[in-house]
MARLO-986293 format. One line per 5 residues: number of its first residue (from 1); their letters; for each residue x negated, y negated, z negated of N, C-alpha, C, O. Coordinates in steps of 0.02 Angstrom, whole numbers, plus 50000, padded with zeros to 5 digits. Example, Ala and Ser with C-alpha at 12.3 -4.5 7.8 and 13.67 -1.06 7.14 Angstrom:
1> as> 49340:50284:49610:49385:50225:49610:49340:50165:49610:49288:50166:49577 ~ 49358:50112:49646:49316:50053:49643:49355:49998:49606:49330:49943:49598 .
! end
This chain:
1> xxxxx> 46646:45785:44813:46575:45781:44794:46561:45714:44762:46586:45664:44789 ~ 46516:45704:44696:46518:45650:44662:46455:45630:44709:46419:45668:44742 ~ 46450:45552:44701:46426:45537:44717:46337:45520:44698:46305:45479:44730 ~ 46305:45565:44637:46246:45583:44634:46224:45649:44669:46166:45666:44680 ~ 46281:45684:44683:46282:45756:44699:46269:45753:44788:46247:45799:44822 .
6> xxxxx> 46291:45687:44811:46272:45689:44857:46232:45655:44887:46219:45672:44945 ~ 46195:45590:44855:46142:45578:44849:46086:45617:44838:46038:45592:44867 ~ 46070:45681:44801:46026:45738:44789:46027:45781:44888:45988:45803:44930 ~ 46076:45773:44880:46109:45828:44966:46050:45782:45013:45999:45798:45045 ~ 46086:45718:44999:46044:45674:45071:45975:45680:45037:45991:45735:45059 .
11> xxxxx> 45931:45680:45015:45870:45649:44999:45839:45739:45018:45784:45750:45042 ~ 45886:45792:45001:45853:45846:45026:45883:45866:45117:45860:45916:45144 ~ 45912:45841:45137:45936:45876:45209:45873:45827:45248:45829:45849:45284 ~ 45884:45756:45228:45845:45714:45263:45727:45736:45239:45678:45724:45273 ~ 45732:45757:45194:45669:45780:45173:45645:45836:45223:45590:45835:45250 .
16> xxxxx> 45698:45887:45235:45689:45927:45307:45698:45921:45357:45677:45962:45398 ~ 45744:45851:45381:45721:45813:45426:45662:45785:45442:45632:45798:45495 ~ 45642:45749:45401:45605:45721:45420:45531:45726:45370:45534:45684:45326 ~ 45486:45756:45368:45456:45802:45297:45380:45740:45288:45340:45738:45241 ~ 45382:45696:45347:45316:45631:45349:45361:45584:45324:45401:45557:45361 .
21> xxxxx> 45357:45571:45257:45393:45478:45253:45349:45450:45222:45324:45461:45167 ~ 45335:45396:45275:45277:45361:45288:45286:45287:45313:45300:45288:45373 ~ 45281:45223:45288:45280:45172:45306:45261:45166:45362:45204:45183:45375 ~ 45318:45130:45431:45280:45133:45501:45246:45068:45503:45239:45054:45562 ~ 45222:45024:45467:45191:44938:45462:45107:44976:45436:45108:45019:45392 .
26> xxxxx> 45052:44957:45462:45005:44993:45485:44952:44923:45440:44955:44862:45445 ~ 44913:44959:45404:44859:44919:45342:44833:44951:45330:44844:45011:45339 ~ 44783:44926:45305:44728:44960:45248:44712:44946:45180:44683:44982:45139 ~ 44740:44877:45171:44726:44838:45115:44800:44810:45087:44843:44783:45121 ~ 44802:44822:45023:44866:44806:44985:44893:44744:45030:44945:44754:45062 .
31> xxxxx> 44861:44682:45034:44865:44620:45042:44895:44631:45120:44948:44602:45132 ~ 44870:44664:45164:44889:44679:45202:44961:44698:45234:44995:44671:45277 ~ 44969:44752:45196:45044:44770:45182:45076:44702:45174:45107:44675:45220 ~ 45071:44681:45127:45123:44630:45114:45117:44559:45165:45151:44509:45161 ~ 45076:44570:45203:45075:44512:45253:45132:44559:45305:45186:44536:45322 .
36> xxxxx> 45113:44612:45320:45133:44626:45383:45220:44656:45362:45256:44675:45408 ~ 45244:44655:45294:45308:44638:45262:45327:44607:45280:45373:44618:45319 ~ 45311:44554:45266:45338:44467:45274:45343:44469:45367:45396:44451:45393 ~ 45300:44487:45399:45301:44480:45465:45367:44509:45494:45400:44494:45544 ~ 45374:44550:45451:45439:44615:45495:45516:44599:45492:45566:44626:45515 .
41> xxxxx> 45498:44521:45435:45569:44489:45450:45608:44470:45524:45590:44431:45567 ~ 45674:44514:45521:45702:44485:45578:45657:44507:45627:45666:44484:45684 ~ 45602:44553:45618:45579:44572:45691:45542:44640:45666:45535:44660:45608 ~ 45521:44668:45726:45519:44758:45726:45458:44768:45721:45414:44730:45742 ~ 45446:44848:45680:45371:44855:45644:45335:44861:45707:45276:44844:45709 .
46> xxxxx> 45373:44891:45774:45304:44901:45816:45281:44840:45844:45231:44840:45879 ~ 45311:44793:45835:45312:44731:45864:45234:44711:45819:45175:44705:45835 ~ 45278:44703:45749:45199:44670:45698:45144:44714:45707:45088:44690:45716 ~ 45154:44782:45707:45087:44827:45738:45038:44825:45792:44988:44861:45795 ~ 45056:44783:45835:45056:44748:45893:44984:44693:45859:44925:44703:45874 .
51> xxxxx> 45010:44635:45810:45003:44576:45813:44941:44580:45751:44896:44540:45739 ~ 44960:44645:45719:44915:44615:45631:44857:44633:45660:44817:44588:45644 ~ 44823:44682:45703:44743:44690:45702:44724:44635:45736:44663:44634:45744 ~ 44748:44595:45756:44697:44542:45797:44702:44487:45706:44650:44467:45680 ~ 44756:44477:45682:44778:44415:45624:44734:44459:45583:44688:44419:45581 .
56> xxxxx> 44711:44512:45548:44680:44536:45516:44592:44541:45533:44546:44538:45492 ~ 44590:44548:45599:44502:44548:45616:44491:44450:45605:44436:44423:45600 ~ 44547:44419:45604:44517:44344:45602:44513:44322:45556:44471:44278:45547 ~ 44572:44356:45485:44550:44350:45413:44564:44394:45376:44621:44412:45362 ~ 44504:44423:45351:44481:44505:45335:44511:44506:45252:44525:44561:45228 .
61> xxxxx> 44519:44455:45218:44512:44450:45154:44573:44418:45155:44610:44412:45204 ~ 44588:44387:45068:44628:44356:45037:44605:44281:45044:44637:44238:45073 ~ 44558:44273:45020:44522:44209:45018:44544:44195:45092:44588:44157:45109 ~ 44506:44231:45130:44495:44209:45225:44570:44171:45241:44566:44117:45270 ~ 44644:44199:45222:44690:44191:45214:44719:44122:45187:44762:44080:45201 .
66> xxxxx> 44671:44135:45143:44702:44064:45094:44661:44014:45096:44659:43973:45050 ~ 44636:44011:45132:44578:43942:45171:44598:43940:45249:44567:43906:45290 ~ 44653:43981:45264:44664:43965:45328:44705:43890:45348:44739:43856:45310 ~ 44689:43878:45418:44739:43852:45443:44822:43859:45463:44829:43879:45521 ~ 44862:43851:45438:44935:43889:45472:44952:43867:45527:45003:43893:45551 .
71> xxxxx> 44925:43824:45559:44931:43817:45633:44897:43875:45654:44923:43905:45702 ~ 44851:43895:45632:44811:43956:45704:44839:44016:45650:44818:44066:45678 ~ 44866:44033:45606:44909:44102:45595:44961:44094:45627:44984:44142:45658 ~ 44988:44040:45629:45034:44038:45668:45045:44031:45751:45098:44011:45775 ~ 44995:44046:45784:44975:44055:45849:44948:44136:45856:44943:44158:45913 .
76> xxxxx> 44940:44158:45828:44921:44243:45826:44972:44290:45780:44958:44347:45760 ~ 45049:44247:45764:45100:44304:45740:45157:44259:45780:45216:44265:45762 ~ 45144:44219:45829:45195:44182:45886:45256:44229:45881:45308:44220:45849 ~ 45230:44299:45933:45299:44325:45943:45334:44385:45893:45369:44433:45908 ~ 45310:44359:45823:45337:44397:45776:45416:44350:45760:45456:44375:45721 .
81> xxxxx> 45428:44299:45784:45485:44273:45771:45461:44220:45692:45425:44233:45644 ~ 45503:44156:45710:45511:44119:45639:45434:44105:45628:45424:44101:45567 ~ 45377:44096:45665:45316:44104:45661:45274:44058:45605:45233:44078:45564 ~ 45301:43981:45619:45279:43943:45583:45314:43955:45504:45282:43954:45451 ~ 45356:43961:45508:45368:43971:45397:45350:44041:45399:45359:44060:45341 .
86> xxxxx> 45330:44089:45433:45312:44155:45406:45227:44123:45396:45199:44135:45342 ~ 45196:44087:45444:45133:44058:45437:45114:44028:45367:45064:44039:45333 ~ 45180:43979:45355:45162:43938:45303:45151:43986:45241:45113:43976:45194 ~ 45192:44041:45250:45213:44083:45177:45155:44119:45173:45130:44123:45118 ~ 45131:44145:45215:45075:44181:45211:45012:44152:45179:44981:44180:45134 .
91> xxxxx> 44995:44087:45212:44946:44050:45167:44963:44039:45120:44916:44050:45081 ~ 45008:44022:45092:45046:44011:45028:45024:44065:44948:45008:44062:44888 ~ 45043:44115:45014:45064:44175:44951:44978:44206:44943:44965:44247:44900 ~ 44940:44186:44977:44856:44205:44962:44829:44163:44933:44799:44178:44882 ~ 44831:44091:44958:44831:44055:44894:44856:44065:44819:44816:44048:44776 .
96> xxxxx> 44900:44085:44804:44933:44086:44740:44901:44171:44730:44896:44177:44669 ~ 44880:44233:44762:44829:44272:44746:44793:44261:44729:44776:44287:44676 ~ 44745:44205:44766:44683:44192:44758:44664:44151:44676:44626:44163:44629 ~ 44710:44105:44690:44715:44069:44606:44761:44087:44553:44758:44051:44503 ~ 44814:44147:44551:44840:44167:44505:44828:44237:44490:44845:44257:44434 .
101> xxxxx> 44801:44279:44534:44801:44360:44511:44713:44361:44527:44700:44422:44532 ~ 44661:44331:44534:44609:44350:44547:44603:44394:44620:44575:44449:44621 ~ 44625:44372:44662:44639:44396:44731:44664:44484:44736:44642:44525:44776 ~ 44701:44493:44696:44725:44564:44694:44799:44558:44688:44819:44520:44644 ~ 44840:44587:44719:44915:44607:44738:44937:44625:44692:44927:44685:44686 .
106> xxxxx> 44971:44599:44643:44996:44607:44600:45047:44669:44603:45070:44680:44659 ~ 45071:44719:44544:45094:44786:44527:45155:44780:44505:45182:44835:44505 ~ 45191:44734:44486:45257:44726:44438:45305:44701:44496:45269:44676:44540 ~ 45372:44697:44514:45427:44677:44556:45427:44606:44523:45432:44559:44562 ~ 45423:44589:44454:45428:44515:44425:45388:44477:44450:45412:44424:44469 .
111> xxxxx> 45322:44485:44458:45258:44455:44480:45254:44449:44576:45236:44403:44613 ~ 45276:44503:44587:45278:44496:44649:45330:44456:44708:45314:44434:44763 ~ 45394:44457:44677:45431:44402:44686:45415:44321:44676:45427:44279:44719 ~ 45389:44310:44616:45366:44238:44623:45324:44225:44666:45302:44169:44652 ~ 45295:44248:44719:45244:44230:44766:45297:44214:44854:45341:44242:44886 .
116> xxxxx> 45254:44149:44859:45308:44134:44917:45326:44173:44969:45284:44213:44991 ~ 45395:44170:44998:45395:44218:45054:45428:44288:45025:45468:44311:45066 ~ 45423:44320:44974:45418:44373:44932:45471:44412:44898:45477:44418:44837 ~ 45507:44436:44944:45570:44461:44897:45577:44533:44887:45540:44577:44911 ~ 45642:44543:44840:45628:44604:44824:45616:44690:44882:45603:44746:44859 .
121> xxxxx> 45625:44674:44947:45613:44716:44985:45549:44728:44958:45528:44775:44924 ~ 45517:44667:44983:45430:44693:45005:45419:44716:44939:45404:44774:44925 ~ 45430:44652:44885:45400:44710:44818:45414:44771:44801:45364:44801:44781 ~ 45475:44809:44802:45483:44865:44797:45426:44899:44852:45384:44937:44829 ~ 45427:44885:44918:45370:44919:44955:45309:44933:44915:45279:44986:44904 .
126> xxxxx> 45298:44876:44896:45213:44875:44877:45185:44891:44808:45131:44889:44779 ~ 45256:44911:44794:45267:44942:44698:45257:45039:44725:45216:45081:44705 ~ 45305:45045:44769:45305:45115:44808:45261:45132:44840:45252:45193:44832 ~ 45208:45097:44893:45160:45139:44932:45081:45108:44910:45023:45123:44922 ~ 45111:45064:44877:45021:45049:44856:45003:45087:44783:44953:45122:44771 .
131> xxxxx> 45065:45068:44732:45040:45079:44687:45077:45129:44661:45075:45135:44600 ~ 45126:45184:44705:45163:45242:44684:45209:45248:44630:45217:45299:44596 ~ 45242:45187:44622:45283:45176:44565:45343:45187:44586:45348:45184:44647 ~ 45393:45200:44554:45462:45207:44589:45487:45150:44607:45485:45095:44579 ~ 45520:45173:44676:45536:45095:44720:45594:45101:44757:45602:45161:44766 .
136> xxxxx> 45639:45071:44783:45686:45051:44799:45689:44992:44870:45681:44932:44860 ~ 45700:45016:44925:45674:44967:44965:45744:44961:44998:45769:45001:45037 ~ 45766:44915:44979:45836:44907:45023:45842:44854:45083:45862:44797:45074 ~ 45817:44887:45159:45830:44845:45185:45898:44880:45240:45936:44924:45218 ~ 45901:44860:45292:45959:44859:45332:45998:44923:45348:46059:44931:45353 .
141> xxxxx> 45948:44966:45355:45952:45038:45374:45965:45062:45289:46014:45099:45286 ~ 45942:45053:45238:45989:45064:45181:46045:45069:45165:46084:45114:45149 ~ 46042:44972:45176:46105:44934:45203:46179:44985:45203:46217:44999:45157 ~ 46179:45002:45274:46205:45041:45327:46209:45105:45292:46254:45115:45251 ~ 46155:45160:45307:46169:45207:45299:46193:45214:45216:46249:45241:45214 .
146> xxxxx> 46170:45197:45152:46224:45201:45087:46269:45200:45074:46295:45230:45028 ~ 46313:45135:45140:46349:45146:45126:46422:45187:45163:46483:45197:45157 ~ 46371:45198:45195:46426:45243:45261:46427:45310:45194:46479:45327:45166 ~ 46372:45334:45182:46388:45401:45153:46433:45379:45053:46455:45420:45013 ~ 46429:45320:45049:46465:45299:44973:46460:45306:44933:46495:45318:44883 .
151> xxxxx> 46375:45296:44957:46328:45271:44878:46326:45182:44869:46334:45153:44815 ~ 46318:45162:44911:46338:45106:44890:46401:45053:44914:46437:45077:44957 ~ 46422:44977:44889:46466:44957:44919:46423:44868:44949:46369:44845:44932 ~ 46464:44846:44988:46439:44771:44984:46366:44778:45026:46348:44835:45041 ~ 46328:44721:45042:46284:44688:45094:46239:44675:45044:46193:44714:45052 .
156> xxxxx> 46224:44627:44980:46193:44611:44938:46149:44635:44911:46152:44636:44849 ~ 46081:44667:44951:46002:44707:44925:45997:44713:44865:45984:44769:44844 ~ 46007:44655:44818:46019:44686:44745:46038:44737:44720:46011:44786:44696 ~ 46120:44709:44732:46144:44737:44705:46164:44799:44720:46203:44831:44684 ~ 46141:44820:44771:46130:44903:44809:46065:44920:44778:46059:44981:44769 .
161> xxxxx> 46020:44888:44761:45964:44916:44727:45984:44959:44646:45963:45012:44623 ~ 46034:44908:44618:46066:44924:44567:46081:44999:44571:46061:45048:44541 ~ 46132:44987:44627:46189:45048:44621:46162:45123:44620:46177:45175:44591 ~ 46110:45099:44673:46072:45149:44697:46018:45184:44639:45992:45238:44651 ~ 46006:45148:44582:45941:45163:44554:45969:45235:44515:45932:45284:44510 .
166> xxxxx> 46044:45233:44485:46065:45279:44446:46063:45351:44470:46063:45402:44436 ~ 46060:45343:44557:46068:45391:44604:46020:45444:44616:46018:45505:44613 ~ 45975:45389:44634:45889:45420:44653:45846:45436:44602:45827:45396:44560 ~ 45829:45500:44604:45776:45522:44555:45720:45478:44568:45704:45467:44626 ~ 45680:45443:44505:45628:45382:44553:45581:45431:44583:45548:45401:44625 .
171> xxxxx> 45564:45493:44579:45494:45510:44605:45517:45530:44692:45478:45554:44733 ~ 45580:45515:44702:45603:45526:44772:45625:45492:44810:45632:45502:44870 ~ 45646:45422:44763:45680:45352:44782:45627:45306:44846:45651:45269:44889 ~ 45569:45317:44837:45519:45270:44901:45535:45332:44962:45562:45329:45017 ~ 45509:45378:44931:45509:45420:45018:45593:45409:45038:45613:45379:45087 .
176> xxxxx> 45633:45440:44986:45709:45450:45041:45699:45361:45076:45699:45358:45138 ~ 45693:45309:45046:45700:45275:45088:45674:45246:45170:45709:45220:45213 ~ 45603:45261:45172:45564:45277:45222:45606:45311:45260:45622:45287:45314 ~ 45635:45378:45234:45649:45414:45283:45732:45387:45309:45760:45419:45354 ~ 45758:45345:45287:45837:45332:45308:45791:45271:45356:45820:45266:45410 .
181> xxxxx> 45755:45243:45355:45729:45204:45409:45724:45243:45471:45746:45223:45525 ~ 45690:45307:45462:45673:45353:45519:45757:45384:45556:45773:45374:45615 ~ 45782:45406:45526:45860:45415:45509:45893:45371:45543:45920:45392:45594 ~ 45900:45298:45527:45921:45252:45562:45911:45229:45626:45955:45200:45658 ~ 45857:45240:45644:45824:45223:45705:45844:45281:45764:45839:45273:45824 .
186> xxxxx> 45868:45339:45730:45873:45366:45796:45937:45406:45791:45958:45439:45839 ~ 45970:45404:45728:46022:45454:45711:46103:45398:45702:46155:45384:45731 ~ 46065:45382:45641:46145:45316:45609:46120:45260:45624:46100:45217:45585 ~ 46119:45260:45693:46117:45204:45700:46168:45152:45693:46226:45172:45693 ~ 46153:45067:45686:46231:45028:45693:46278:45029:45739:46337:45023:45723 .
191> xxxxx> 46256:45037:45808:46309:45046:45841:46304:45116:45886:46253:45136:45915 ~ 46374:45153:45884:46372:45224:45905:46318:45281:45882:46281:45312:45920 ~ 46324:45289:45811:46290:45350:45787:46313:45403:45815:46365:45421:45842 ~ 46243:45433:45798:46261:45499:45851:46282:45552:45769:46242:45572:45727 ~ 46349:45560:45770:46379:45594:45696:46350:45673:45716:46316:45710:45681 .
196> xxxxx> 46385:45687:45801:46369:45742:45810:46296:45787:45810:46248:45768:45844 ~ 46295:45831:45779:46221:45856:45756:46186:45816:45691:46127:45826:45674 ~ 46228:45771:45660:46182:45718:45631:46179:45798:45547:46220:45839:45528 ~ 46110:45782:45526:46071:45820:45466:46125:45789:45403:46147:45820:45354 ~ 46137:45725:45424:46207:45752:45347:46270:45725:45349:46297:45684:45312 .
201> xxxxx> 46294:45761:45411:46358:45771:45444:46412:45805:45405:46470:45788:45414 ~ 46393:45857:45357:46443:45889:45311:46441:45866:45247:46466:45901:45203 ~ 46406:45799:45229:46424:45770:45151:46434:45706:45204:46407:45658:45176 ~ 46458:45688:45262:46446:45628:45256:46514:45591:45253:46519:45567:45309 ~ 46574:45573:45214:46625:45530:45223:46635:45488:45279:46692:45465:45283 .
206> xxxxx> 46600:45473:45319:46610:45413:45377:46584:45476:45435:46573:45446:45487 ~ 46577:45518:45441:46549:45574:45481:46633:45571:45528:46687:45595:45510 ~ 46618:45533:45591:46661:45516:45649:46698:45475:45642:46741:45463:45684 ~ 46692:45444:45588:46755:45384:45584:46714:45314:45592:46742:45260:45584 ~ 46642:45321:45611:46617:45246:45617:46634:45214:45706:46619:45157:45722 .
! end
């Protein structure tokens, strides 16, 4: 099986798996999203789900954000891990909203990367669920599961973004990824996947050999 042929397989076995793919990081406002991005570094969405409605009822806006103090953001995302430079970045990156995009979240992966804190994960996110563009979100559970099934090779988010783009039809490329998050979490996981029963156990090359 080539390997677009089975990229099409996964994006449909896992689609009937799992038929909600849906960002589990919980917003209302573009700006939002991308705070509670940045938060989920190195630490878990239910964790930031936890933490953003209190950091969000204290600054409702972009501006509110970017006139903050990063000592007190950084006392209300404490146990998100790394608190103080996720603090700093955050004011940072609303600031540079506030005075470079007219306080609106910029739409392009180019634009959205230059903002501190800001790499191509989250922008692909916020290219995919805000503004429905085709997106590519390569984080760990990507990682992992691409390349167990041998779509992709190597650790390097890039350049798995690369490999991957030829693969994924874009109008399916944001959800399948959502859903290999969901996938990951309870199926392929990193250590001791459960192969047996796993939804794409018969295209999968590493199917008992991890």
């Amino acid at each position: 099986m080539r390997k677009k042929e089975r990229a099409l397989c996964a994006i449909k076995l896992l689609a009937a798996a799992y038929p909600d793919a849906i960002c589990s990081l919980q917003y209302e406002k573009p700006h939002e999203l991308l705070i509670a991005t940045r938060l989920s570094a190195q630490c878990t969405d239910a964790r930031v789900n936890l933490v953003t409605p209190a950091l969000f009822a204290r600054f409702p806006t972009v501006d509110a954000f970017a006139e903050a103090d990063p000592d007190e953001v950084a006392e209300l995302i404490r146990s998100c891990g790394f608190f103080r430079t996720k603090s700093q970045d955050i004011v940072a990156c609303c600031k540079m909203l506030r005075d470079e995009f007219g306080g609106t979240v910029p739409d392009t992966i180019e634009e959205l990367i230059r903002l501190p804190g800001i790499g191509r994960k989250t922008a692909n996110l916020i290219v995919g669920d805000v503004y429905g563009k085709p997106s590519i979100v390569v984080d760990t559970h990507c990682i992992r599961i691409t390349g167990r099934l041998g779509l992709s090779t190597g650790k390097d988010p890039a350049k798995i973004e690369t490999q991957l783009r030829p693969l994924l039809p874009p109008e399916e490329s944001g959800a399948f990824c959502h859903r290999l998050v969901l996938f990951g979490r309870d199926t392929c996981k990193a250590r001791s996947p459960k192969c047996d029963g796993c939804p794409l156990a018969e295209i999968c090359p590493s199917n008992g050999k991890v």
